[in-house]
N, C-alpha and C positions, 0 to 999 in steps of 0.2 A: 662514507658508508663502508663497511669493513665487509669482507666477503669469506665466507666459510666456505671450505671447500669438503666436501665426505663423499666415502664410499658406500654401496648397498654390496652385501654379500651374501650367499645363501645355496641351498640345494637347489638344482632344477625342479622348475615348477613352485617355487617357492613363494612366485608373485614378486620377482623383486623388480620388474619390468612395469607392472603394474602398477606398485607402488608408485615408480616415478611417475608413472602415464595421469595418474589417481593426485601426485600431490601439485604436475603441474596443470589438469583441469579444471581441478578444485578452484586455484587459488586465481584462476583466470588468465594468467601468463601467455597461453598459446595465440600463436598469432593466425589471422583471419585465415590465411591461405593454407595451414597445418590444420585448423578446424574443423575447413571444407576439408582436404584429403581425406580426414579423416573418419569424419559420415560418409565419408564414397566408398571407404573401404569396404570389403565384404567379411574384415574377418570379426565374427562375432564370438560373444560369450554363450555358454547353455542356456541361459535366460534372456539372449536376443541383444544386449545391449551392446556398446561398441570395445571392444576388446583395448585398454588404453596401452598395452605393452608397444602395440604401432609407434607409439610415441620413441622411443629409444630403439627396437630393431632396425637398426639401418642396414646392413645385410640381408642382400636378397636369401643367403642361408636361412641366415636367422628370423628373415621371415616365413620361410618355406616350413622349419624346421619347428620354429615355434619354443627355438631357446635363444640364448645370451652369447655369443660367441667372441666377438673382441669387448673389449671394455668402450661405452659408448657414454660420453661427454654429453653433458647438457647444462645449459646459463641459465638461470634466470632471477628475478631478483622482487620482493615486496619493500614495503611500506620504511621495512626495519632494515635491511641484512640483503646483499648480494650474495647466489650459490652457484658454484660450481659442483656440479652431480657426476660421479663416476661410478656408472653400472657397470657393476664387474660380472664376469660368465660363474655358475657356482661349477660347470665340469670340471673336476681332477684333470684331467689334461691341457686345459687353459690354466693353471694356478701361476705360469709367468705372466698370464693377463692380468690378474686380481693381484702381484706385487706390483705391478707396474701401474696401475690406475692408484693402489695403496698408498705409494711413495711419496706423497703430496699431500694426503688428507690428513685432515683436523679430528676427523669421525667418525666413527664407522656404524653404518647402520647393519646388525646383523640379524635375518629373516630365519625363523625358525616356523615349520607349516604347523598349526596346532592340534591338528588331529597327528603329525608324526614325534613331537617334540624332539627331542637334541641327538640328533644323529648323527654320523663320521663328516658328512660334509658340515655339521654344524662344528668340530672339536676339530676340524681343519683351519674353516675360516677364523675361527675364533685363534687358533695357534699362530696364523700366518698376522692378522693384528697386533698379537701381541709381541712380535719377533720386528715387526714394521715401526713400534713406538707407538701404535695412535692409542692415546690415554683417556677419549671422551667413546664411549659405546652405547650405542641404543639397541637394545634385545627388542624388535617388533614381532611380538607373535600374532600373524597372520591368518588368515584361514579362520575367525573368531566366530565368524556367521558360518561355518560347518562343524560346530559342534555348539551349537545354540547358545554363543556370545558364554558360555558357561565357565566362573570364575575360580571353581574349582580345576579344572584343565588346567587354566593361564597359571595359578600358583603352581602346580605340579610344575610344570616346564619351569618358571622362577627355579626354585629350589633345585632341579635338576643343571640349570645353567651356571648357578651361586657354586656348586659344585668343580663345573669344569673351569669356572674363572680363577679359583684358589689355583689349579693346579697349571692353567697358561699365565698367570700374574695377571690376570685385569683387576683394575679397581672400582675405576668410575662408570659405574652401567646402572642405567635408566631402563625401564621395562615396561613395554605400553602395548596395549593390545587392540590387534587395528582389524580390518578388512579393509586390504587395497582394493576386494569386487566393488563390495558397496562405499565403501568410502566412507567406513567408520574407523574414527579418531587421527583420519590421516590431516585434511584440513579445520574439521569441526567435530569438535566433544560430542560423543555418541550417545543417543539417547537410548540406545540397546545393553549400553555396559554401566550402567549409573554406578556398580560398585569398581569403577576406577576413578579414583578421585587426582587423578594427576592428568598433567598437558598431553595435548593433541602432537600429533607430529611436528605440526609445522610452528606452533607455539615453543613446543620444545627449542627446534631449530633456531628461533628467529633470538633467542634466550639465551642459548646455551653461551658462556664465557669462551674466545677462542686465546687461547696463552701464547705471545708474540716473547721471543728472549729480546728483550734489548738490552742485554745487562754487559759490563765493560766487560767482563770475565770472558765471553765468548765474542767479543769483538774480531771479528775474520772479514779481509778483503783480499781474495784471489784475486791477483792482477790477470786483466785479459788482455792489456797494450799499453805499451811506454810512447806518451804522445809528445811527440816533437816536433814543429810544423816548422821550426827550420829557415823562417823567413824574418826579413828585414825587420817588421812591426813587433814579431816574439822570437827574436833571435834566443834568448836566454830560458824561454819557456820547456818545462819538463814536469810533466803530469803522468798519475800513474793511475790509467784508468778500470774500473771494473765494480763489481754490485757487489755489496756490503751482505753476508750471506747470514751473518749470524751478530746480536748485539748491536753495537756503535760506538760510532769514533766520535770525536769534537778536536776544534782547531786545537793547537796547543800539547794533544794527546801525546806521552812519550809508546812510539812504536816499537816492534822486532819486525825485521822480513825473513820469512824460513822460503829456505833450509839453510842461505849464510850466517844467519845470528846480526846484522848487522842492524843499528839503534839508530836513530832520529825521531824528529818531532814534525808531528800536523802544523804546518804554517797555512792552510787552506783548504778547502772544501769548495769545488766547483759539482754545478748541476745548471746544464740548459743556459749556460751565459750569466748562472747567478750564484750568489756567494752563501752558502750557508755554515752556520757556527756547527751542526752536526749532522752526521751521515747515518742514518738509522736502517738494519734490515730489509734488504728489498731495494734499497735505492742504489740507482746507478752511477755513480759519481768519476770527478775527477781530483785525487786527491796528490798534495803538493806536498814535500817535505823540504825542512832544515837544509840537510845536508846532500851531494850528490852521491848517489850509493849505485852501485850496479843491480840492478832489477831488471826484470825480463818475465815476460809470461809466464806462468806458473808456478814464481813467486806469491806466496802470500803474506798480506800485513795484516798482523796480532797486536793487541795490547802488551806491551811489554814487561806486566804486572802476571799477568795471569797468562802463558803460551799453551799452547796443543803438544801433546806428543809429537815427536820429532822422530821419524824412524823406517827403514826398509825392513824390517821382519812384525809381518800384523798377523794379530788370529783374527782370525773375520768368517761370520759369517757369509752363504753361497746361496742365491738362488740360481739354478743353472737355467738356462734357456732355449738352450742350442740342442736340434737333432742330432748332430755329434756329439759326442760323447767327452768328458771331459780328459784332456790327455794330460797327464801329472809331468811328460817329458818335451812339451810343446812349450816357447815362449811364447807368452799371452802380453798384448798392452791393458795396461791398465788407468782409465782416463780419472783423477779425482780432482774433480771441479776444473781449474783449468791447466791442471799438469799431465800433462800426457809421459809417462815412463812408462817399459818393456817389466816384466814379472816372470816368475815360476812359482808353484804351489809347490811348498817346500812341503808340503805335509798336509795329506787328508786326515784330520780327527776321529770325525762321526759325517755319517748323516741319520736325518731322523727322517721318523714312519710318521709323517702327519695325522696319519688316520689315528693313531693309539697314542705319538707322541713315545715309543721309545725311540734310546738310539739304538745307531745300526751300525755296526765296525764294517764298512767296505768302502773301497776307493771307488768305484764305481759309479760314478755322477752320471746321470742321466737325464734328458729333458723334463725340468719340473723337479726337477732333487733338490732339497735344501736339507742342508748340512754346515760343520764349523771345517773350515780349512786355517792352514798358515801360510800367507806370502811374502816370499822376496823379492823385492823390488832393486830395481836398475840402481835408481835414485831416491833418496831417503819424503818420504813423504810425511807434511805437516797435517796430521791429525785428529780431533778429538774423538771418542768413542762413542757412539752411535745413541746409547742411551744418554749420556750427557751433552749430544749437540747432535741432531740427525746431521742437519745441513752440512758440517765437515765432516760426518762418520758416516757418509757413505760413498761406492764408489763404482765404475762399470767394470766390467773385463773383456777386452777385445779382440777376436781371433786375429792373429798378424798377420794371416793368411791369405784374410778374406777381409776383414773389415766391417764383420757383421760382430754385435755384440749381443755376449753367449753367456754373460751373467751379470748377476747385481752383488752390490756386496755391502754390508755392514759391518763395519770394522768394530773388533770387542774388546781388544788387547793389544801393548805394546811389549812382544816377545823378545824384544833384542837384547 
């Protein structure tokens, strides 16, 4: 059973809390002891019944507060499809929360309230998806039972949204019109909206195609450990272990390992004490070569048909994250998959106005800025561009300072 992972995004008050609370009582998932909590609770709706947003506020905050504040996780799984759910906060001042729950998902569900239709929090979230990659979008307009399930309203916001997607690049959006209060269209086809003739939420979900690369083109395995165990029984043994992040290998594959350029072949594929002809996406493996080559952590192995950019000068996208400020004269590490090298921002470009979506000519990064920068790196770093492979085209930035990390990065260009 395959498991789709998606984000909810949207303005406060949006019901994006609700939705989740709405699509896991619906479908029965909650378990006994979250049930009871939850008729115990005192917080209600205006119409008395039990407020489902309980459900994902895990913050005594944000239960006080009665918004979204970290991005809060939730599992659960039917019949068809395992999900991973990442409620993201809609405040402008959380938007390092909402890339960071982003970075992962397959989807994103975006909450527009229907009595407000598309406003600056909606032409944010909607920009910051489309800057993230995720290519599957569900526009749920909400709030459907306060302005009497009326399908005039719903097309209005369509057509208003059909707008702002030409201009952030989405393509693939589905538009379904829900009430997370009452729990219309969220788990079962609403008998208040009869002129939607398309899927429920959770039909949508369980349906929707999730796109896995397994193609030899982007076949990448960041080494995390050269295993040597050094003893009597495998004196000769050398294994290069770490998780196949993009694509797949097969025994026999002719490889490169960057950043030396050096070539050999797959003589094996180990997992768990067992032997498999290919390593696909996602799997952990240990894999053998031909020849002895010098590798070491933060080496990666490519297909040697098809390689990654090879290179210390990236234009890359910035979400900043850090209440300090970003210093263009400070060495930053910069972690990509398992190579850890030291950087400088050779060059701030732009940053943009989320809210309007222009740019803005200032060096000036501040918590929650996303903008284009160029960096230089220590050591030459292996690879791909962000919209042609998330999983190698993106990467952290680390204060050396401190050791907290102060931004995300999606690489867009090989500048060298």
């Amino acid at each position: 059973m395959d498991i789709l992972k998606f984000i909810t995004a949207g303005s406060v008050d949006d019901g994006k809390s609700t939705l989740i609370g709405r699509l896991l009582y619906d479908s029965g998932v909650i378990l006994a002891d979250q049930l009871e909590a939850l008729h115990r609770s005192n917080r209600k709706n205006d119409d008395g019944t039990i407020d489902l947003a309980i459900l994902t506020d895990g913050l005594k905050a944000e239960r006080e507060q009665g918004i979204t504040i970290d991005v809060a996780y939730k599992y659960f799984q039917t019949d068809k499809r395992k999900f991973i759910i990442a409620d993201a906060p809609g405040h402008i001042q959380y938007t390092r929360n909402m890339v960071t729950g982003a970075s992962n998902a397959h989807l994103a569900i975006i909450m527009i309230d229907a009595r407000k239709g598309v406003i600056e929090q909606t032409i944010r979230h909607s920009f910051l998806v489309s800057l993230l990659g995720i290519t599957q979008v569900v526009v749920c307009v909400n709030k459907m039972d306060m302005v009497g399930y009326d399908e005039t309203a719903f097309n209005q916001i369509v057509s208003h949204y059909q707008q702002l997607a030409t201009k952030v690049n989405l393509q693939n959006i589905t538009y379904i019109p829900v009430s997370a209060l009452k729990g219309d269209n969220i788990v079962n086809t609403s008998a208040n909206m009869p002129w939607h003739t398309g899927k429920c939420l959770l039909d949508y979900l369980e349906t929707v195609e999730i796109t896995i690369d397994k193609s030899v083109a982007h076949a990448r395995l960041p080494v995390q450990w050269v295993v040597r165990p050094q003893t009597d029984e495998l004196h000769d043994y050398r294994g290069y272990a770490g998780r196949v992040i993009s694509g797949s290998f097969k025994v026999n594959d002719s490889i490169t390992v960057l950043p030396s350029g050096f070539h050999s072949t797959i003589t094996k594929i180990e997992l768990l004490d067992q032997d498999f002809e290919e390593a696909t996406a996602g799997m952990s493996v240990i894999v053998h070569l031909k020849d002895h080559i010098d590798i070491s952590r933060g080496d990666t192995l490519v297909n040697s048909t098809t390689q990654p950019e090879l290179s210390r000068l990236i234009e890359t996208d910035l979400c900043w994250m850090d209440t300090r400020a970003l210093d263009t004269s400070h060495t930053y590490f910069i972690q990509h998959n398992s190579k850890l090298t030291r950087c400088r921002i050779q060059e701030v470009l732009y940053k943009v106005n989320i809210n309007t979506l222009e740019k803005v000519y200032d060096e000036d990064f501040k918590l929650n800025d996303i903008g284009r920068i160029i960096i230089k790196t220590a050591e030459p770093l292996a690879f791909d561009t962000y919209q042609d492979n998330k999983t190698n085209g993106g990467a952290i930035l680390i204060d050396s300072r401190t050791n907290v990390t102060v931004g995300a990065l999606m690489f867009r260009a090989n500048v060298e």
